[in-house]
N, C-alpha and C positions, 0 to 999 in steps of 0.2 A: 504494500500500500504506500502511494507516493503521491503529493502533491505542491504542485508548486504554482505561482503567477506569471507574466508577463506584463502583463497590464491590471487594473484593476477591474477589467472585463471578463476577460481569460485566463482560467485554469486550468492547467493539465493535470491526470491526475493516468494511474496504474491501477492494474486488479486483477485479478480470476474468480475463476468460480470461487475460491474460499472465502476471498472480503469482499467480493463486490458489491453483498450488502449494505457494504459501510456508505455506497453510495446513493443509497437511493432507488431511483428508476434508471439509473444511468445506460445499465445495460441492456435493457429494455428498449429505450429511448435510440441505443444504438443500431439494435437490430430494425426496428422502424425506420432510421434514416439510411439503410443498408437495402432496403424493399423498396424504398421511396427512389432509389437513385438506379440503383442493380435491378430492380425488376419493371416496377413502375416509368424509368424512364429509358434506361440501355436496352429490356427488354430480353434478359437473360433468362436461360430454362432453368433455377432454381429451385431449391423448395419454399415455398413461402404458402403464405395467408393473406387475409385480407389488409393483415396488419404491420406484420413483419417477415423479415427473413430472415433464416438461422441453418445454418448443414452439420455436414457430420467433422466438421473439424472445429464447431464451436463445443470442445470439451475439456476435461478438467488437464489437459496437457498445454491451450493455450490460454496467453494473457492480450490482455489491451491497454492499448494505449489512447485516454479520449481526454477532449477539451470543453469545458462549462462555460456559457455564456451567460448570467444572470439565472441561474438555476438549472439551465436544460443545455441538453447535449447536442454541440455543434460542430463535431468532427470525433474520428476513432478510426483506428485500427488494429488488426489482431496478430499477435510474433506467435510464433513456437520455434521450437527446436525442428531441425531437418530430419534431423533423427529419431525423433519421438513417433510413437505410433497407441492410436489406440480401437484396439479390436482390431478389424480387418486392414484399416486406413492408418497409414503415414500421414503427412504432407502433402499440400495440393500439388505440388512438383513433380513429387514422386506419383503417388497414383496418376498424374496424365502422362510419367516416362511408362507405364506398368499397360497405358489405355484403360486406364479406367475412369478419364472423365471426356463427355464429348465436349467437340468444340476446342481441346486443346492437344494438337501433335504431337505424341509418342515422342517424336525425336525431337523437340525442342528443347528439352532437356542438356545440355551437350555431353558425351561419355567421358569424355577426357576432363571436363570441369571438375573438382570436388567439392561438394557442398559439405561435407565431414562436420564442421566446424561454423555450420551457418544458421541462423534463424531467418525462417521462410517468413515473409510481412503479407498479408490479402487485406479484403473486404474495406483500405483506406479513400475515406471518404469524407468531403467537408460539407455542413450544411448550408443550402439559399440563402439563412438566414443570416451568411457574412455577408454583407452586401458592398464593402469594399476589397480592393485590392490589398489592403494594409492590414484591414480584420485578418483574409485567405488565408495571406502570408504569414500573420503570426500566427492563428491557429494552427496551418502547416510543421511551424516550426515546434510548436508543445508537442504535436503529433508525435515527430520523428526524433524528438529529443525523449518522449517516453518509448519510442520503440528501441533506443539505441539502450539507454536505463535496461530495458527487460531480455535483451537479447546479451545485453553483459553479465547481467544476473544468471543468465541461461546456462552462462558458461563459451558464449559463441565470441567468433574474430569475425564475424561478418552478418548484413542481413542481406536478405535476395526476395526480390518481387516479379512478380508478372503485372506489368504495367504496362500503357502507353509511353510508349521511347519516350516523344517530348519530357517525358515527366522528368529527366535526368537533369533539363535545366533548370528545372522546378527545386530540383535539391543541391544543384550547384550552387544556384543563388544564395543558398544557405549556407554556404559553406562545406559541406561535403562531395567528398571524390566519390564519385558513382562512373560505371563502365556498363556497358550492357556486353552482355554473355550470350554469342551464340546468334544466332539469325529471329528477323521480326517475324509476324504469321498476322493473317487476316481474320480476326473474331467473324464467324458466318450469324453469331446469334445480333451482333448491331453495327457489322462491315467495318470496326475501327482495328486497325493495327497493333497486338501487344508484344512485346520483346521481355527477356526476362533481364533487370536489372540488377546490380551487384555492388555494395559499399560497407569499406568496415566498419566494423560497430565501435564508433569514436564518434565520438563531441566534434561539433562542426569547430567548437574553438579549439580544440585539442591536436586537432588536423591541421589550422592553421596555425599554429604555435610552433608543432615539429614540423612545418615548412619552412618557416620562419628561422629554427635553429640548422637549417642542412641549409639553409642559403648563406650564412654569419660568414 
């Protein structure tokens, strides 16, 4: 359980299944903004309801990472470990290198990459209700400062997504070194492009501090 500010707007905070209690409707709140974006608007074949959406890798192997705006939940995402599996299912990576999700290519995986050592990031998402460019951004930034927090906690040197490429500049601008892994692929469920990205699990200041000292 972790929590911290950026503004007096925004809070990020951490959890799993065991204290997420402590937050309220948070994660509730998430899965709903998760339906609302992923099904409701992208138009993806998951499982959902009228209300929300939730799969089989929202379980007690992963944690999240979401940000508060005056009460209610306005961005999140979810890490685990690459390694982790529960019951039948690993990681979303892995079950689509195995073919067992549609819509994402066996081989986009690359064989020769190793994830060994990495926590997988999905389901990141920010709510309409930032309605500027400066809100985005620093909700963004709580975001992925609690995802780097839970993927150190994990035990991991890296996290890895299945995103839209663009998104790389999204976390450049942050301060983090991100590379993308392997070739883009065309989503057939809402025709956009995703590539799987790759960055170590380091503080965007901490990155730029030891650039800073290899350059002296």
């Amino acid at each position: 359980m972790y929590a911290w500010k950026m503004t007096n707007k925004l809070t990020g905070i951490t959890f799993d299944l065991s204290d997420m209690h402590l937050y309220g409707a948070a994660f509730y709140e998430f899965l709903q903004l998760r339906k609302r974006f992923f099904v409701d608007t992208l138009a993806w074949d998951i499982p959902h309801n009228d209300t929300v959406e939730m799969d089989q890798y929202d379980n007690p192997t992963a944690a999240y990472s979401a940000v508060i705006m005056d009460g209610r939940l306005v961005g999140g995402a979810r890490v685990m470990r690459f390694s982790d599996k529960w019951g039948s299912h690993g990681c979303m990576l892995k079950d689509a290198a195995d073919g067992r999700i549609d819509g994402i290519p066996p081989d986009l995986l690359p064989r020769t990459h190793g994830f060994a050592n990495a926590s997988e990031c999905t389901r990141l998402v920010l709510s309409d209700q930032l309605t500027s460019a400066d809100e985005r951004q620093e909700c963004l930034a709580l975001v992925v400062q609690g995802l780097v927090d839970l993927a150190i906690r994990q035990g991991s040197d890296d996290l890895v997504t299945l995103t839209v490429p663009g998104f790389r500049r999204s976390l450049r601008k942050l301060g983090y070194e991100v590379e993308q892994v392997g070739d883009k692929y065309c989503n057939k469920h809402d025709g956009r492009s995703y590539a799987i990205l790759s960055m170590p699990a380091v503080h965007a200041g901490t990155m730029v501090q030891r650039y800073r000292s290899a350059n002296i």
